[in-house]
C-alpha positions in Angstrom: 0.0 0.0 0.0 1.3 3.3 -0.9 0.8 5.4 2.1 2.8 8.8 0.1 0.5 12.0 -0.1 -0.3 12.6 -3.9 -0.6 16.0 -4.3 -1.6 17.4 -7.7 -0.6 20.6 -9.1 -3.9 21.7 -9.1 -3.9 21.2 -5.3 -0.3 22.7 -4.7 -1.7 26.0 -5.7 -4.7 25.7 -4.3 -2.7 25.0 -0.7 -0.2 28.0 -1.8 -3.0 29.8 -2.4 -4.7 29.4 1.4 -1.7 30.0 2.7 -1.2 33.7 0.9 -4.8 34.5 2.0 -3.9 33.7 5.5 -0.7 36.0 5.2 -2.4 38.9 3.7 -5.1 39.0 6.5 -2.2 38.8 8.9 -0.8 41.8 7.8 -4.0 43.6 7.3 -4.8 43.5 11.2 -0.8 44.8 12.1 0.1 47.5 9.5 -0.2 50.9 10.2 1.3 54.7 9.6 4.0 55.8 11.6 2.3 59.2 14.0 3.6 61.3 16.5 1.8 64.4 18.6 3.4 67.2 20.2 1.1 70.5 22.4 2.1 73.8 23.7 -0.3 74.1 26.4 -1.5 77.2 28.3 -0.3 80.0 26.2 -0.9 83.6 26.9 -0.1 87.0 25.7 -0.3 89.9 28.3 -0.8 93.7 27.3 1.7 96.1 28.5 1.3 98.8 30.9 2.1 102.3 31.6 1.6 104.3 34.5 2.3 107.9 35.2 2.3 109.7 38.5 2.9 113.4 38.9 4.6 115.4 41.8 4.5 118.8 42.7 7.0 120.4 45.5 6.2 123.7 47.4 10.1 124.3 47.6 10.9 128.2 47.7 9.0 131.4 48.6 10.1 135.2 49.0 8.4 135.2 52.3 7.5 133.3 55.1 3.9 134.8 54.9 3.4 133.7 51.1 5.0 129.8 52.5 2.2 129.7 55.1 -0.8 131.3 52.5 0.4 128.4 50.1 -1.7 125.5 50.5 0.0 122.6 49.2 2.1 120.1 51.2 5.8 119.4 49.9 5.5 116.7 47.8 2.0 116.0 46.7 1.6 113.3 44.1 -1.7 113.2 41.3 -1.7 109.4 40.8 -5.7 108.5 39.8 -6.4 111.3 42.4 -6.0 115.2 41.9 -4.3 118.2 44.1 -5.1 121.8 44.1 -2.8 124.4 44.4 -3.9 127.7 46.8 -1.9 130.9 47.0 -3.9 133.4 48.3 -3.0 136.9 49.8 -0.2 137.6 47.7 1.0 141.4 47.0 3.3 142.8 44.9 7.1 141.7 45.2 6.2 138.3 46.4 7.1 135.1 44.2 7.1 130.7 44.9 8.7 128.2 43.0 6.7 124.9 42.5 8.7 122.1 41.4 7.1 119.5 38.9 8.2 115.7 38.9 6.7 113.7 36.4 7.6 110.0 36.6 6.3 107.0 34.0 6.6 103.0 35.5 6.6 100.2 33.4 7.3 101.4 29.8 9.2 105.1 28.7 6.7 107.5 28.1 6.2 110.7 26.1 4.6 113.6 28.4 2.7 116.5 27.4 1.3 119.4 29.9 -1.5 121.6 28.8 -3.3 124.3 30.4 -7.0 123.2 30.4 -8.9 126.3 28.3 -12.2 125.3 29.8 -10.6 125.8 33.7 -8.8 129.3 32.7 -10.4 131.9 34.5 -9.7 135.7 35.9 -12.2 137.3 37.9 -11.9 140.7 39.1 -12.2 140.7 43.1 -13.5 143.5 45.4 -13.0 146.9 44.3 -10.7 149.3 46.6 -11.5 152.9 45.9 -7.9 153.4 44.2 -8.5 150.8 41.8 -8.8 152.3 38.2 -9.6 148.8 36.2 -13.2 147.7 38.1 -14.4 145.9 34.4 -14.5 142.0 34.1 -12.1 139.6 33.2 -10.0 140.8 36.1 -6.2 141.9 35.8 -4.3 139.3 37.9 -3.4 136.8 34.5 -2.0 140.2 32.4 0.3 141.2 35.4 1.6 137.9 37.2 4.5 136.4 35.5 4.9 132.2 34.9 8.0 131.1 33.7 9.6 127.3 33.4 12.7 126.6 34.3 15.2 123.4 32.7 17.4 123.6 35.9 17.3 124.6 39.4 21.3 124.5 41.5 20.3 125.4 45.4 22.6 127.9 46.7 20.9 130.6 48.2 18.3 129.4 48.2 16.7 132.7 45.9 15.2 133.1 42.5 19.2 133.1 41.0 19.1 129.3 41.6 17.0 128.5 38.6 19.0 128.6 35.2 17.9 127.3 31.5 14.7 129.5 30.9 12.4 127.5 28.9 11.9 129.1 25.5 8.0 128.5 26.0 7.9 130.8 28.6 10.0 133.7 26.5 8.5 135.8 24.5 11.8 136.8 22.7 13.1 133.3 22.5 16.7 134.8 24.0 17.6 131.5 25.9 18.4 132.8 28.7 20.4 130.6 30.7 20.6 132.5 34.4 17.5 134.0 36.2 17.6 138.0 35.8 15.1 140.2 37.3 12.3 141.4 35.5 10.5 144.6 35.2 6.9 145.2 35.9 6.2 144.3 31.9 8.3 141.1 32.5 11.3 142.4 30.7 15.2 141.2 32.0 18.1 143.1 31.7 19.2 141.0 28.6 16.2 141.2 26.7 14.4 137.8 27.6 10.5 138.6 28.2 9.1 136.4 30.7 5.2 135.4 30.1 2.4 136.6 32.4 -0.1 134.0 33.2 -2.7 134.5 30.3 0.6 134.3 27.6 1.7 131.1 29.0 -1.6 129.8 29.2 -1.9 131.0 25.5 0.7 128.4 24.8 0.5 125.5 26.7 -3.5 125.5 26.3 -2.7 123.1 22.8 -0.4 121.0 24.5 3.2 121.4 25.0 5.3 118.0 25.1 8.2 118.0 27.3 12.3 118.0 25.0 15.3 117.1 25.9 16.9 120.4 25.8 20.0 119.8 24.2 18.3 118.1 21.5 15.2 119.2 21.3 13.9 115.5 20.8 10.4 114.7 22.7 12.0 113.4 26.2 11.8 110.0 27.1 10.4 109.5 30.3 10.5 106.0 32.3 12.2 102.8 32.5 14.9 102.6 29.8 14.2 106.0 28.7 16.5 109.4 28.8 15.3 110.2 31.8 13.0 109.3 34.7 12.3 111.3 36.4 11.3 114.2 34.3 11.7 117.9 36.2 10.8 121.2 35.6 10.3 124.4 37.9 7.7 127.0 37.8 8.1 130.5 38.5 5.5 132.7 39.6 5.9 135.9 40.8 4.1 139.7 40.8 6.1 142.5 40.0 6.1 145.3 42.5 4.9 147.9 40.4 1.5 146.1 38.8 -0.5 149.1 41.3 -3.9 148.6 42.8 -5.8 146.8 39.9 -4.8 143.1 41.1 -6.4 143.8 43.9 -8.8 140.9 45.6 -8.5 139.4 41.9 -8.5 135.6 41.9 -7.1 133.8 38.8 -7.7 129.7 38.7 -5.8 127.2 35.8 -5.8 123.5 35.6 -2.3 121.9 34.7 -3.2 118.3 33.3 -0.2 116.1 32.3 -0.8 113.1 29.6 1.7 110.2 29.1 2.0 108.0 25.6 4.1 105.2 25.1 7.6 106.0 23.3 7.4 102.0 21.2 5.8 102.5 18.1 4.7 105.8 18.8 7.2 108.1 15.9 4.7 111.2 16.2 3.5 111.6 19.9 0.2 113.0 20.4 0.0 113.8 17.2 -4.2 112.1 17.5 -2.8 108.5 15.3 
Protein backbone atom coordinates (compact mmCIF):
# COMPACT_ATOMS: atom_id res chain seq x y z
CA UNK A 1 0.00 0.00 0.00
CA UNK A 2 1.31 3.26 -0.86
CA UNK A 3 0.83 5.39 2.11
CA UNK A 4 2.80 8.75 0.07
CA UNK A 5 0.52 11.97 -0.14
CA UNK A 6 -0.27 12.58 -3.93
CA UNK A 7 -0.58 15.95 -4.29
CA UNK A 8 -1.57 17.37 -7.66
CA UNK A 9 -0.63 20.64 -9.08
CA UNK A 10 -3.91 21.66 -9.05
CA UNK A 11 -3.92 21.16 -5.34
CA UNK A 12 -0.30 22.73 -4.74
CA UNK A 13 -1.72 26.02 -5.73
CA UNK A 14 -4.67 25.66 -4.28
CA UNK A 15 -2.69 24.97 -0.70
CA UNK A 16 -0.17 27.98 -1.83
CA UNK A 17 -3.01 29.81 -2.41
CA UNK A 18 -4.72 29.40 1.44
CA UNK A 19 -1.70 30.04 2.73
CA UNK A 20 -1.20 33.68 0.89
CA UNK A 21 -4.83 34.50 1.98
CA UNK A 22 -3.93 33.69 5.49
CA UNK A 23 -0.75 35.96 5.17
CA UNK A 24 -2.38 38.94 3.70
CA UNK A 25 -5.12 38.96 6.48
CA UNK A 26 -2.21 38.78 8.92
CA UNK A 27 -0.84 41.82 7.76
CA UNK A 28 -4.00 43.58 7.27
CA UNK A 29 -4.79 43.47 11.17
CA UNK A 30 -0.83 44.84 12.11
CA UNK A 31 0.10 47.54 9.53
CA UNK A 32 -0.16 50.86 10.24
CA UNK A 33 1.29 54.73 9.60
CA UNK A 34 4.00 55.79 11.60
CA UNK A 35 2.35 59.22 14.00
CA UNK A 36 3.59 61.32 16.49
CA UNK A 37 1.81 64.42 18.60
CA UNK A 38 3.36 67.19 20.23
CA UNK A 39 1.08 70.46 22.43
CA UNK A 40 2.06 73.77 23.73
CA UNK A 41 -0.26 74.11 26.37
CA UNK A 42 -1.48 77.21 28.35
CA UNK A 43 -0.27 80.05 26.20
CA UNK A 44 -0.91 83.56 26.93
CA UNK A 45 -0.07 87.00 25.71
CA UNK A 46 -0.27 89.91 28.26
CA UNK A 47 -0.78 93.68 27.30
CA UNK A 48 1.74 96.14 28.48
CA UNK A 49 1.31 98.75 30.89
CA UNK A 50 2.11 102.27 31.60
CA UNK A 51 1.59 104.31 34.51
CA UNK A 52 2.29 107.86 35.19
CA UNK A 53 2.34 109.72 38.47
CA UNK A 54 2.91 113.43 38.87
CA UNK A 55 4.55 115.39 41.83
CA UNK A 56 4.55 118.75 42.75
CA UNK A 57 6.97 120.35 45.47
CA UNK A 58 6.17 123.67 47.42
CA UNK A 59 10.14 124.26 47.57
CA UNK A 60 10.95 128.22 47.65
CA UNK A 61 9.03 131.41 48.62
CA UNK A 62 10.07 135.16 49.01
CA UNK A 63 8.41 135.23 52.32
CA UNK A 64 7.46 133.28 55.11
CA UNK A 65 3.86 134.80 54.89
CA UNK A 66 3.35 133.67 51.10
CA UNK A 67 4.96 129.82 52.53
CA UNK A 68 2.17 129.72 55.07
CA UNK A 69 -0.78 131.31 52.51
CA UNK A 70 0.36 128.39 50.06
CA UNK A 71 -1.75 125.46 50.49
CA UNK A 72 0.04 122.61 49.24
CA UNK A 73 2.09 120.05 51.18
CA UNK A 74 5.79 119.39 49.90
CA UNK A 75 5.53 116.73 47.78
CA UNK A 76 1.97 115.99 46.65
CA UNK A 77 1.58 113.31 44.06
CA UNK A 78 -1.70 113.21 41.33
CA UNK A 79 -1.70 109.45 40.81
CA UNK A 80 -5.69 108.48 39.83
CA UNK A 81 -6.39 111.34 42.42
CA UNK A 82 -6.02 115.16 41.85
CA UNK A 83 -4.27 118.19 44.08
CA UNK A 84 -5.10 121.84 44.14
CA UNK A 85 -2.79 124.36 44.42
CA UNK A 86 -3.90 127.73 46.83
CA UNK A 87 -1.90 130.87 46.97
CA UNK A 88 -3.89 133.39 48.30
CA UNK A 89 -2.96 136.94 49.85
CA UNK A 90 -0.16 137.61 47.70
CA UNK A 91 1.00 141.45 46.97
CA UNK A 92 3.32 142.77 44.90
CA UNK A 93 7.12 141.71 45.20
CA UNK A 94 6.16 138.26 46.44
CA UNK A 95 7.11 135.08 44.21
CA UNK A 96 7.06 130.75 44.90
CA UNK A 97 8.71 128.21 43.00
CA UNK A 98 6.75 124.89 42.46
CA UNK A 99 8.72 122.05 41.39
CA UNK A 100 7.07 119.50 38.92
CA UNK A 101 8.19 115.73 38.86
CA UNK A 102 6.65 113.71 36.43
CA UNK A 103 7.62 109.96 36.59
CA UNK A 104 6.28 107.04 33.98
CA UNK A 105 6.57 102.98 35.53
CA UNK A 106 6.60 100.23 33.42
CA UNK A 107 7.27 101.41 29.79
CA UNK A 108 9.16 105.13 28.72
CA UNK A 109 6.69 107.45 28.11
CA UNK A 110 6.19 110.67 26.09
CA UNK A 111 4.64 113.64 28.39
CA UNK A 112 2.73 116.50 27.36
CA UNK A 113 1.30 119.44 29.86
CA UNK A 114 -1.49 121.55 28.75
CA UNK A 115 -3.27 124.31 30.44
CA UNK A 116 -7.02 123.18 30.38
CA UNK A 117 -8.93 126.31 28.31
CA UNK A 118 -12.24 125.30 29.81
CA UNK A 119 -10.57 125.84 33.66
CA UNK A 120 -8.78 129.28 32.66
CA UNK A 121 -10.38 131.91 34.48
CA UNK A 122 -9.70 135.73 35.86
CA UNK A 123 -12.17 137.32 37.89
CA UNK A 124 -11.94 140.71 39.14
CA UNK A 125 -12.21 140.68 43.08
CA UNK A 126 -13.51 143.48 45.36
CA UNK A 127 -13.00 146.87 44.28
CA UNK A 128 -10.68 149.29 46.61
CA UNK A 129 -11.49 152.92 45.87
CA UNK A 130 -7.87 153.45 44.23
CA UNK A 131 -8.52 150.77 41.81
CA UNK A 132 -8.77 152.34 38.24
CA UNK A 133 -9.64 148.83 36.24
CA UNK A 134 -13.19 147.71 38.08
CA UNK A 135 -14.43 145.93 34.41
CA UNK A 136 -14.45 141.99 34.08
CA UNK A 137 -12.08 139.56 33.18
CA UNK A 138 -10.00 140.78 36.06
CA UNK A 139 -6.20 141.94 35.81
CA UNK A 140 -4.34 139.29 37.95
CA UNK A 141 -3.41 136.80 34.52
CA UNK A 142 -1.96 140.20 32.45
CA UNK A 143 0.25 141.24 35.41
CA UNK A 144 1.63 137.93 37.25
CA UNK A 145 4.45 136.36 35.51
CA UNK A 146 4.94 132.20 34.91
CA UNK A 147 8.00 131.10 33.75
CA UNK A 148 9.59 127.25 33.37
CA UNK A 149 12.74 126.64 34.28
CA UNK A 150 15.15 123.39 32.74
CA UNK A 151 17.40 123.60 35.86
CA UNK A 152 17.29 124.62 39.40
CA UNK A 153 21.31 124.50 41.46
CA UNK A 154 20.34 125.43 45.37
CA UNK A 155 22.65 127.90 46.66
CA UNK A 156 20.94 130.60 48.18
CA UNK A 157 18.30 129.41 48.21
CA UNK A 158 16.66 132.66 45.90
CA UNK A 159 15.23 133.05 42.50
CA UNK A 160 19.21 133.12 41.02
CA UNK A 161 19.10 129.30 41.56
CA UNK A 162 17.04 128.46 38.59
CA UNK A 163 19.02 128.57 35.16
CA UNK A 164 17.90 127.26 31.51
CA UNK A 165 14.74 129.47 30.85
CA UNK A 166 12.44 127.50 28.88
CA UNK A 167 11.94 129.08 25.52
CA UNK A 168 7.97 128.47 25.99
CA UNK A 169 7.90 130.77 28.56
CA UNK A 170 10.04 133.69 26.46
CA UNK A 171 8.53 135.82 24.55
CA UNK A 172 11.79 136.85 22.66
CA UNK A 173 13.10 133.32 22.52
CA UNK A 174 16.74 134.85 23.97
CA UNK A 175 17.64 131.54 25.89
CA UNK A 176 18.45 132.78 28.75
CA UNK A 177 20.43 130.57 30.74
CA UNK A 178 20.61 132.51 34.44
CA UNK A 179 17.51 134.00 36.15
CA UNK A 180 17.60 138.00 35.76
CA UNK A 181 15.07 140.19 37.28
CA UNK A 182 12.33 141.37 35.48
CA UNK A 183 10.52 144.63 35.20
CA UNK A 184 6.87 145.25 35.88
CA UNK A 185 6.25 144.26 31.86
CA UNK A 186 8.33 141.08 32.48
CA UNK A 187 11.30 142.42 30.66
CA UNK A 188 15.17 141.19 32.02
CA UNK A 189 18.15 143.06 31.66
CA UNK A 190 19.24 140.99 28.57
CA UNK A 191 16.17 141.16 26.67
CA UNK A 192 14.42 137.82 27.62
CA UNK A 193 10.50 138.64 28.21
CA UNK A 194 9.08 136.36 30.72
CA UNK A 195 5.22 135.39 30.08
CA UNK A 196 2.40 136.62 32.41
CA UNK A 197 -0.09 134.03 33.17
CA UNK A 198 -2.70 134.48 30.34
CA UNK A 199 0.62 134.27 27.56
CA UNK A 200 1.68 131.14 28.95
CA UNK A 201 -1.64 129.79 29.20
CA UNK A 202 -1.85 130.98 25.49
CA UNK A 203 0.71 128.44 24.83
CA UNK A 204 0.55 125.54 26.73
CA UNK A 205 -3.49 125.52 26.32
CA UNK A 206 -2.71 123.10 22.84
CA UNK A 207 -0.44 120.98 24.54
CA UNK A 208 3.23 121.45 25.03
CA UNK A 209 5.27 118.01 25.08
CA UNK A 210 8.22 118.00 27.34
CA UNK A 211 12.28 118.01 25.01
CA UNK A 212 15.29 117.07 25.93
CA UNK A 213 16.86 120.38 25.75
CA UNK A 214 19.99 119.81 24.16
CA UNK A 215 18.28 118.08 21.46
CA UNK A 216 15.19 119.16 21.31
CA UNK A 217 13.93 115.54 20.78
CA UNK A 218 10.45 114.73 22.70
CA UNK A 219 12.02 113.40 26.17
CA UNK A 220 11.79 110.05 27.09
CA UNK A 221 10.44 109.51 30.30
CA UNK A 222 10.46 105.98 32.31
CA UNK A 223 12.23 102.82 32.47
CA UNK A 224 14.90 102.57 29.77
CA UNK A 225 14.17 105.96 28.70
CA UNK A 226 16.52 109.37 28.75
CA UNK A 227 15.26 110.24 31.85
CA UNK A 228 12.99 109.27 34.74
CA UNK A 229 12.33 111.31 36.45
CA UNK A 230 11.33 114.23 34.32
CA UNK A 231 11.66 117.92 36.23
CA UNK A 232 10.84 121.23 35.61
CA UNK A 233 10.27 124.42 37.95
CA UNK A 234 7.71 127.03 37.77
CA UNK A 235 8.14 130.54 38.53
CA UNK A 236 5.53 132.66 39.58
CA UNK A 237 5.86 135.94 40.83
CA UNK A 238 4.06 139.69 40.83
CA UNK A 239 6.09 142.46 39.97
CA UNK A 240 6.11 145.28 42.54
CA UNK A 241 4.91 147.88 40.36
CA UNK A 242 1.50 146.12 38.82
CA UNK A 243 -0.50 149.08 41.33
CA UNK A 244 -3.85 148.63 42.80
CA UNK A 245 -5.76 146.83 39.90
CA UNK A 246 -4.79 143.15 41.11
CA UNK A 247 -6.40 143.84 43.95
CA UNK A 248 -8.82 140.93 45.57
CA UNK A 249 -8.50 139.40 41.95
CA UNK A 250 -8.47 135.64 41.85
CA UNK A 251 -7.05 133.83 38.82
CA UNK A 252 -7.73 129.70 38.71
CA UNK A 253 -5.84 127.15 35.77
CA UNK A 254 -5.78 123.53 35.57
CA UNK A 255 -2.34 121.86 34.66
CA UNK A 256 -3.18 118.28 33.25
CA UNK A 257 -0.21 116.12 32.26
CA UNK A 258 -0.83 113.11 29.64
CA UNK A 259 1.66 110.24 29.05
CA UNK A 260 1.98 108.03 25.60
CA UNK A 261 4.09 105.19 25.08
CA UNK A 262 7.58 105.96 23.33
CA UNK A 263 7.42 101.97 21.16
CA UNK A 264 5.76 102.48 18.12
CA UNK A 265 4.65 105.84 18.79
CA UNK A 266 7.18 108.08 15.87
CA UNK A 267 4.73 111.22 16.22
CA UNK A 268 3.49 111.61 19.94
CA UNK A 269 0.21 113.02 20.40
CA UNK A 270 -0.01 113.78 17.20
CA UNK A 271 -4.18 112.08 17.47
CA UNK A 272 -2.84 108.49 15.32
Amino acid sequence: MDDRIKLTRRKALAGLATVGAAGLGAGLGTSALFSDTESFDNNSIQAGRLNMQVTVDNILHSTAIVRDNTAISPKDTADGNSVTITVSDLKPGDWLILEWEAEVFFNPGYVQVTSVDGDYANQEGATPESETDTSSPGDLGDALLSTVWGDYQPSGPSRADLDYLDPTTDLNDTGLTDYEIPDTNGVTGSGAHYTTMNEAHDVYKTGVLLRDRTTGDPLEVGPGGGKDPASFWQLLELPTGVGNDVQGDVLTFTLRFDAEQVRNNPTPFSGT
